[in-house]
N, C-alpha and C positions, 0 to 999 in steps of 0.2 A: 241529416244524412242526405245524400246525393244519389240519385242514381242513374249511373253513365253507361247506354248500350254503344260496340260496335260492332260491324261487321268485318269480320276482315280480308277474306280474300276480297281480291281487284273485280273480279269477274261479279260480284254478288248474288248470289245463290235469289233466285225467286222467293224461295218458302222464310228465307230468313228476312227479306222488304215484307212480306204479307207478317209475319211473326212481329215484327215492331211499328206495323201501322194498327195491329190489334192488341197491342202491348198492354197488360191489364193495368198499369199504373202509369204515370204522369212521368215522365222522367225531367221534366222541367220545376219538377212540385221538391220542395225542404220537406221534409217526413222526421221525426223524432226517430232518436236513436233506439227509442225503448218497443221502436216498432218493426224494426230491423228482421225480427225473423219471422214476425209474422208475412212483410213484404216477401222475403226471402222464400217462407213457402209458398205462396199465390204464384210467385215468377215459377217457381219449378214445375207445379205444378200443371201451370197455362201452358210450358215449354214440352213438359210430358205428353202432354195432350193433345198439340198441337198439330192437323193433320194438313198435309199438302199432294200436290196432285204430282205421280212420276212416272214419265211414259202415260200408260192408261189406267194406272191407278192410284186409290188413295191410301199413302201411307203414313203412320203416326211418326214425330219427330224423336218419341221416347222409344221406339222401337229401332228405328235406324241410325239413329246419331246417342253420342256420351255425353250425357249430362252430370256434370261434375259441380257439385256445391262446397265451396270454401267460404268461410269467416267472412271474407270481406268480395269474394267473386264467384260467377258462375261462370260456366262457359260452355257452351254445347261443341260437339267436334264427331269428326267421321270415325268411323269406325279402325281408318287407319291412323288415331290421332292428331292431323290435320284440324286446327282450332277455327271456325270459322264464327261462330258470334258468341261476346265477351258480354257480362251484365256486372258492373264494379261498383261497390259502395263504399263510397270515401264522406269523409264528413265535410269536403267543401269542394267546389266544381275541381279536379284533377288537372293539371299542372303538366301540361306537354314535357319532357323530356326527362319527368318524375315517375315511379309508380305508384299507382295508388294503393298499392295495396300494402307493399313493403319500405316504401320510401328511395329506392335506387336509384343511382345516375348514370350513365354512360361514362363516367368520372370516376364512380362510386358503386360499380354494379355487384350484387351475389355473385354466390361464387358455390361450386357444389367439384369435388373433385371428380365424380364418371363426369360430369356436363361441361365442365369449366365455368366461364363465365356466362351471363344472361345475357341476351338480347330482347329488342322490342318486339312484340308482338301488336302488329296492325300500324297504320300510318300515324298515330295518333300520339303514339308511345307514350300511352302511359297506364299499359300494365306488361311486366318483364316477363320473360317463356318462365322464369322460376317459379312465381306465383299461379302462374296461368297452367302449371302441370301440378297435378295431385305430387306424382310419385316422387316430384322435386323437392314441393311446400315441404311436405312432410320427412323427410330424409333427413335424418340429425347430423348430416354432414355438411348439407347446404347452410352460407353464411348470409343472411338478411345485415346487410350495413349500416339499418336501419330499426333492429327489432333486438 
């Protein structure tokens, strides 16, 4: 198993460069899959916990920001939605214009009738706004082209 961080607005938020130079695991390291969710809670928890300086105070990242845990991603985001760092586990380094999470292509993307079609999320593209949204993933209208 892989695990691939990014940031994704352009501007990059301070607390999320301090968040992945203290990042509790290796993200260059292969990890067995049968370890998957014990990683998975270490990452949420370190991200829960996580405090940063705004204005003249210190605030927790689990208080101000959503931290959202799916199957194969995290993703923390503002309070208006707005997704700024992605944590994806895919079983081999992820595949630019793929998702990792669902398998999609810009050829080949989901599809959810309120959303329409998916788009990338971050420069990196590869993981789609379908997976990267709770309320998408799970939506039994939403179609993975790949699951």
């Amino acid at each position: 198993m892989r695990i691939t961080t990014e940031i994704i607005p352009a501007t990059k938020p301070i607390w999320a460069l301090e968040a992945l130079a203290y990042f509790p695991v290796d993200r260059d390291t292969e990890y067995p899959m049968d370890k998957k969710d014990q990683i998975k809670g270490l990452i949420v928890s370190y991200l829960r916990n996580t405090e940063y300086k705004k204005r003249n105070s210190i605030m927790k990242l689990g208080t101000t920001h959503i931290i959202r845990e799916e199957e194969k991603v995290i993703t923390v985001s503002t309070q208006h939605n707005t997704i700024v760092l992605t944590v994806i586990f895919s079983g081999d380094e992820p595949v630019p214009g793929t998702c990792a999470v669902c398998g999609c292509t810009e050829t080949d993307p989901c599809y959810n009738p309120y959303f329409g079609n998916c788009w990338w999320i971050g420069r990196r593209k590869i993981l789609c706004s379908h997976c990267a949204c709770t309320d998408i993933v799970n939506c039994s209208a939403t179609e993975h082209p790949c699951k």
